[in-house]
C-alpha positions as CSV (number, residue, x, y, z in Angstrom):
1,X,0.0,0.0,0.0
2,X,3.0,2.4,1.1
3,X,4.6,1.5,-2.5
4,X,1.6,2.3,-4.6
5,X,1.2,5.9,-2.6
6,X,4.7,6.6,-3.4
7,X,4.7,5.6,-7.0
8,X,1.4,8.0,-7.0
9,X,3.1,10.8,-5.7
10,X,6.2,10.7,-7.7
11,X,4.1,10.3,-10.8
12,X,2.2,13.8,-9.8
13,X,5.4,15.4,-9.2
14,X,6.7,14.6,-12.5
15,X,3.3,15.2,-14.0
16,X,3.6,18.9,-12.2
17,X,7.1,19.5,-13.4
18,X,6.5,18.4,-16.8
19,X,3.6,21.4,-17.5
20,X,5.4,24.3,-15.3
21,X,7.8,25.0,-18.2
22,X,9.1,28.7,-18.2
23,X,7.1,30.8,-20.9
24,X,9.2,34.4,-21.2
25,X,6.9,37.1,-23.3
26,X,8.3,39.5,-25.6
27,X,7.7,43.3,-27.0
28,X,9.0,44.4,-29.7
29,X,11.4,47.6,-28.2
30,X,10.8,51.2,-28.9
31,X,13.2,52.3,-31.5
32,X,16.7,52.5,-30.5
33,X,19.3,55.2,-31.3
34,X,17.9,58.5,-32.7
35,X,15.4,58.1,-35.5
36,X,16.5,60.0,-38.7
37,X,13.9,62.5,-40.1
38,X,13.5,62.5,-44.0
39,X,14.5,66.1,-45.3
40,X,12.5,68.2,-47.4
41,X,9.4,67.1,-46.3
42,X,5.5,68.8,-47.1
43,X,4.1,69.8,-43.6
44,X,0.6,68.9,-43.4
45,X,0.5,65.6,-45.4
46,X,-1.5,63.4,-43.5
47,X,-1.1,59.5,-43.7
48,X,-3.1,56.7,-42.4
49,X,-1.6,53.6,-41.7
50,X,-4.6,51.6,-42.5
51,X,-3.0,48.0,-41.6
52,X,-0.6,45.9,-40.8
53,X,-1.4,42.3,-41.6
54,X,1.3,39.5,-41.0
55,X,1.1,35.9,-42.5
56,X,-1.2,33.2,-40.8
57,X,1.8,31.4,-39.5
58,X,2.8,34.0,-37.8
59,X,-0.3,35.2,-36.3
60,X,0.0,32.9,-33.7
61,X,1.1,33.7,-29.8
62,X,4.8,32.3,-30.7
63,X,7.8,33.8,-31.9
64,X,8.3,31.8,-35.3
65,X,12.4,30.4,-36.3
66,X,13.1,28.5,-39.3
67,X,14.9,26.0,-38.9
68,X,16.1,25.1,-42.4
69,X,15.5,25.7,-45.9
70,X,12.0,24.3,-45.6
71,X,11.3,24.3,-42.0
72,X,9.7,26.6,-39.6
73,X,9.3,26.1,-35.6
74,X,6.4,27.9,-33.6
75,X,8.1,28.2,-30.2
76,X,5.7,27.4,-27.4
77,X,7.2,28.7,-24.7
78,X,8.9,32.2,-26.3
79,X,5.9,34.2,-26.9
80,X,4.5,37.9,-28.3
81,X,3.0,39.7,-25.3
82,X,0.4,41.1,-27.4
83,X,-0.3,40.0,-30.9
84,X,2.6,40.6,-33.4
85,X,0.1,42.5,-36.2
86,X,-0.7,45.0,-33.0
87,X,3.2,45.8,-31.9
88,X,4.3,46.0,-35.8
89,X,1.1,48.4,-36.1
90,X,2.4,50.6,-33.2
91,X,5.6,50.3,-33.7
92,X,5.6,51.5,-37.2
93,X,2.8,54.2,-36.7
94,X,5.8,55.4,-34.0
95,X,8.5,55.6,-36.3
96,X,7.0,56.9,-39.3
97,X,5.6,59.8,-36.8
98,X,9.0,60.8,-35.8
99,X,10.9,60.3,-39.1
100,X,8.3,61.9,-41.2
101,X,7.6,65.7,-39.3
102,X,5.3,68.1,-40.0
103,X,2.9,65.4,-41.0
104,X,0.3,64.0,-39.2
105,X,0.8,59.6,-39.0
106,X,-1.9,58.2,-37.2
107,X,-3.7,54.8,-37.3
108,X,-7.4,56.4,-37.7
109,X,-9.0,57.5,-41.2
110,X,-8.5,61.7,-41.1
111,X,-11.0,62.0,-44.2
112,X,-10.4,62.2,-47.6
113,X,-7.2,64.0,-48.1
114,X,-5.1,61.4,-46.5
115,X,-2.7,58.8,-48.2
116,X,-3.4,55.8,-46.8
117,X,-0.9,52.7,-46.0
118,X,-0.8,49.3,-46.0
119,X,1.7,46.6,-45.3
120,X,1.8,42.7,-45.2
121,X,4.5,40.9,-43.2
122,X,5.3,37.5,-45.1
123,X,8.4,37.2,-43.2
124,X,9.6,38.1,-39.6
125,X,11.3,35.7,-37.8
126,X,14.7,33.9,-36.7
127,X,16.7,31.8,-39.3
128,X,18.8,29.2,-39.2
129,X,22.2,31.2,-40.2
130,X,21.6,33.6,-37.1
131,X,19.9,36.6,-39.3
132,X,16.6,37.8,-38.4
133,X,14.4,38.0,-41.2
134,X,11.6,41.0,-41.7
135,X,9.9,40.6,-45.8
136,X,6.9,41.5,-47.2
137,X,5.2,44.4,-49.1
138,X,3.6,47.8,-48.9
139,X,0.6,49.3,-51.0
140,X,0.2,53.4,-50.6
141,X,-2.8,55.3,-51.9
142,X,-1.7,58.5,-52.8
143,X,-4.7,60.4,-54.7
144,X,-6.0,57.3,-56.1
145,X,-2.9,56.6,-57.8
146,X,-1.5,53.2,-56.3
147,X,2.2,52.7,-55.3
148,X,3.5,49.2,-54.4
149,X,7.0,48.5,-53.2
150,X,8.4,44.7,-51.8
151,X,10.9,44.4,-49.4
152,X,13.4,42.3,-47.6
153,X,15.9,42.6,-44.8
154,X,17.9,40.4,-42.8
155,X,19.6,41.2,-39.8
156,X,22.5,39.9,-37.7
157,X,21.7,38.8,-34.4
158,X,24.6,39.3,-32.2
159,X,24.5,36.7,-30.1
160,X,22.2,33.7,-29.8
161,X,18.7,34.0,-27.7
162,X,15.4,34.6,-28.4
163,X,16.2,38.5,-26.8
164,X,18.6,39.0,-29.6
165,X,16.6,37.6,-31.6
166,X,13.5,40.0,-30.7
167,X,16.1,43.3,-30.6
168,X,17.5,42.3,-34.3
169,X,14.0,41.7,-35.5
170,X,12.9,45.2,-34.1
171,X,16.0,46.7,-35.5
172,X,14.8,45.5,-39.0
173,X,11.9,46.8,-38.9
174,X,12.7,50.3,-38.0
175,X,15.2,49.9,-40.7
176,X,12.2,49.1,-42.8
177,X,10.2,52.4,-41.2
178,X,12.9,54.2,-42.4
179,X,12.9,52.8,-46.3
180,X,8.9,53.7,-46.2
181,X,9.4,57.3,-45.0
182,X,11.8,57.9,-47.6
183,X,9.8,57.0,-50.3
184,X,6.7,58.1,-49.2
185,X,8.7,61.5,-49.0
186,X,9.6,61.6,-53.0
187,X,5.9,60.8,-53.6
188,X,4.8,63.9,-54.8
């Protein structure tokens, strides 16, 4: 009787330790270093950044790393705090706002004299090579007149982790931020 009270107990113990594993949640930071400004710019433009939509597999809670050419892992225990399509939002509503001044950036619809903004993450994510990946493409509407532009950055992490790996994908897209604002700029 002892035995099988023992065996019960060590079975719940190992059952407990098994499902307590350490989940860590991540942010994406505020932009680091000083955020450039785009010279010559129009005061008054006013631009709507309509959307940010990301790929379904990485719509989920987990920070996404490929593994290989042709493989991808969801981590389940390194997770977005809030969901990745809101922080990219933010974030890039953010830095668009301080490197495009005398406009006004917002994520509401000011009316009809507004360029609006949208932008579909197909990539951002860890790779196997230690670069983090940030791809996709951006559609503005500038006065009806459509403007579409790809992109695709990779980014050294500088050490291994999923913090650097979180820092290097936020450097990439402020990076990115910072290709928009230019162009939007020299649309005329």
């Amino acid at each position: 009787m002892m035995k099988r009270w023992i065996i019960a107990a060590t079975v719940l113990l190992l059952a407990g330790c098994s499902g307590s594993a350490n989940k860590s949640y991540y942010q994406l930071p505020a932009a680091t270093g000083a955020v450039t400004a785009v010279a010559g710019q129009d005061t008054g433009r006013q631009l709507w950044l309509e959307h940010v939509a990301v790929a379904d597999y990485l719509g989920g809670n987990g920070v996404v790393y490929q593994t290989n050419d042709v493989q991808y892992v969801i981590a389940s225990n390194n997770l977005w705090a809030s969901p990745l399509e809101q922080q990219l939002q933010q974030t890039m509503l953010s830095n668009l706002s301080a490197m495009l001044p005398g406009w006004i950036v917002t994520g509401q619809s000011l009316g009809a004299d507004q360029d609006v903004l949208n932008i579909t993450v197909t990539g951002f994510h860890g790779r196997y090579d230690g670069k983090a990946v940030i791809s996709g493409s951006w559609v503005l509407n500038h006065k009806g007149t459509l403007t579409r532009r790809a992109f695709n950055l990779e980014v050294a992490q500088p050490q291994d982790g999923y913090d650097a790996l979180v820092r290097a994908l936020a450097e990439g897209w402020q990076r990115e931020a910072g290709q928009i604002a230019t162009q939007l700029a020299a649309i005329r």
